[in-house]
C-alpha positions as CSV (number, residue, x, y, z in Angstrom):
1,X,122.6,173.2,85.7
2,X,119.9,170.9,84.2
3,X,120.2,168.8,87.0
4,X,119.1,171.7,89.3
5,X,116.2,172.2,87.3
6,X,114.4,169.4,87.0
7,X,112.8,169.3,90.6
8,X,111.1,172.4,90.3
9,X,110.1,171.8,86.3
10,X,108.5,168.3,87.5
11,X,106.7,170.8,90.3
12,X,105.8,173.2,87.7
13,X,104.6,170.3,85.5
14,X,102.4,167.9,87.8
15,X,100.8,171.4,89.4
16,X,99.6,172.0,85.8
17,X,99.0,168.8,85.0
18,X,96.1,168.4,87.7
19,X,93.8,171.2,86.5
20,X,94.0,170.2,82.6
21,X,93.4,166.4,83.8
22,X,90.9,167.6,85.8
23,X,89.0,169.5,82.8
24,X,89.7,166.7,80.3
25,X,87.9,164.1,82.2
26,X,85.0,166.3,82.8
27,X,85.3,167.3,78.9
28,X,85.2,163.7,77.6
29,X,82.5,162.7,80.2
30,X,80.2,165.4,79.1
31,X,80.7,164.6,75.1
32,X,80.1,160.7,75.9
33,X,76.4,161.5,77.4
34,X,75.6,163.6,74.2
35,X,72.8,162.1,71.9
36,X,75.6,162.0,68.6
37,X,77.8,159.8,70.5
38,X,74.7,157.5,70.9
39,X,73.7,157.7,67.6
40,X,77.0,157.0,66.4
41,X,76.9,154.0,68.4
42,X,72.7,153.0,67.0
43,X,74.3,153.0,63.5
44,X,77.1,150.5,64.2
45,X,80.1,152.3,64.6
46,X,83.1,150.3,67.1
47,X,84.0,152.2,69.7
48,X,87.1,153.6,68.6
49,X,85.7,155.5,65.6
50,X,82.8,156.6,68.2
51,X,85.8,158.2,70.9
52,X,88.3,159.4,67.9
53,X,86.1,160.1,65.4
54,X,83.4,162.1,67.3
55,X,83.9,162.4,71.1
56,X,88.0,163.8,71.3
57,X,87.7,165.9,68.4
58,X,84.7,167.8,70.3
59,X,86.2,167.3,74.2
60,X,89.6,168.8,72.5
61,X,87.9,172.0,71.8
62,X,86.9,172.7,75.5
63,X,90.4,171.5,76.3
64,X,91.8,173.7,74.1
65,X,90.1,176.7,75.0
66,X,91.0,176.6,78.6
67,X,94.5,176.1,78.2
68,X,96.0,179.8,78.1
69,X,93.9,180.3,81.2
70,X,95.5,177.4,82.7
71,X,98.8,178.3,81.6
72,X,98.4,181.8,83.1
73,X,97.8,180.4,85.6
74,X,100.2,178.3,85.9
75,X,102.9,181.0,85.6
76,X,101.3,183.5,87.9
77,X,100.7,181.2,91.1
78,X,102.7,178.7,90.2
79,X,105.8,180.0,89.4
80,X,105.9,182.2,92.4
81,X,105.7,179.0,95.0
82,X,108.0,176.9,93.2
83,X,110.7,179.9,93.4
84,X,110.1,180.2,96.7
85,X,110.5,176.7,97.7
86,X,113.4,176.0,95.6
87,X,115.1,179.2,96.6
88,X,115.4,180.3,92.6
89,X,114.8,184.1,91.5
90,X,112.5,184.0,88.3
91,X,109.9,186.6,87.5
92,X,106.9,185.2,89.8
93,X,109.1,186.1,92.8
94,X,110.2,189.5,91.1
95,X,106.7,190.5,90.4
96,X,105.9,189.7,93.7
97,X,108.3,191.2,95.5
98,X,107.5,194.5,93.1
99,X,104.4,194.4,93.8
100,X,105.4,194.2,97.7
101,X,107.6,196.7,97.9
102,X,105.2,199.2,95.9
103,X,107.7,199.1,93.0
104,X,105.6,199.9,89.8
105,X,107.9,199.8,87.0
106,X,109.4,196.8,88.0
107,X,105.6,195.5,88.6
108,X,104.3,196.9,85.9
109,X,107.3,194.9,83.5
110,X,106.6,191.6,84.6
111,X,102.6,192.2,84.4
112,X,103.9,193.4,80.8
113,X,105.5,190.3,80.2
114,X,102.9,188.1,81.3
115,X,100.3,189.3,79.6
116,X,101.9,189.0,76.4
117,X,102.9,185.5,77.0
118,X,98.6,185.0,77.5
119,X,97.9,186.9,74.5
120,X,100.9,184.5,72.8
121,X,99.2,181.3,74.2
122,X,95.9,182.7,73.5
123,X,96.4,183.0,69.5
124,X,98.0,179.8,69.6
125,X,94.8,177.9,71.5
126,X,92.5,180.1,68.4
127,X,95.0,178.3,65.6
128,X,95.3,175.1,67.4
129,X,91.0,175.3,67.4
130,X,91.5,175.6,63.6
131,X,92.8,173.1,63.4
132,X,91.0,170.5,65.2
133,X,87.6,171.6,64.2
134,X,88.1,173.1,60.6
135,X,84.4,174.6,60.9
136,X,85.3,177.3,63.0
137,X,86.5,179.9,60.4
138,X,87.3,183.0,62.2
139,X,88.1,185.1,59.1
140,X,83.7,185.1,58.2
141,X,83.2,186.6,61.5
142,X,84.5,190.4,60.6
């Protein structure tokens, strides 16, 4: 069975891997132009401390923050063309064909299911932004 699989999983994966390339280049160019990185380069710090230190911690944030939306994404438009060219029933083409054939519980059940893997991947971006930039503290916001 895994062999079956891995065509549309590497379809699945270099579809994705496009748009979060795409926003981690712009990211990381944006940072590099800011007036800390050039300061942090004034004061006589290599190169490596200046992209590690300062410029991924602050690109990873933007990074991070856009990745449930990519995922989402991902699942919704992605997953419905790579079941339909690989002839495989998953819940893209389910939801589609729901939504189709005007059958709301069946539609309604798959936008359920969905939307609880984005709220899923939505608190996991939020920890994950803990944890790469420990000043965002979302427990002195209530």
């Amino acid at each position: 069975y895994l062999w079956h699989i891995t065509l549309p999983t590497i379809a699945l994966t270099i579809g994705s891997l496009v748009s979060l390339t795409f926003l981690t280049k712009n990211s990381f160019l944006d940072e590099i132009g800011k007036q800390y990185v050039i300061t942090a380069r004034a004061k006589g710090n290599n190169e490596r401390r200046v992209m590690y230190g300062h410029v991924f911690r602050n690109a990873m944030l933007i990074i991070i923050a856009g990745f449930p939306a990519t995922l989402i994404g991902i699942l919704f438009t992605g997953a419905v063309l790579v079941e339909v060219i690989f002839s495989l029933e998953g819940l893209g083409l389910l939801g589609l064909e729901a939504a189709m054939g005007r059958d709301y519980p069946v539609m309604f059940g798959t936008l359920y299911i969905f939307t609880f893997i984005g709220l899923l991947t939505g608190l996991l971006g939020d920890l994950m932004y803990m944890v790469v930039d420990p000043r965002i503290d979302f427990e002195a916001r209530g």
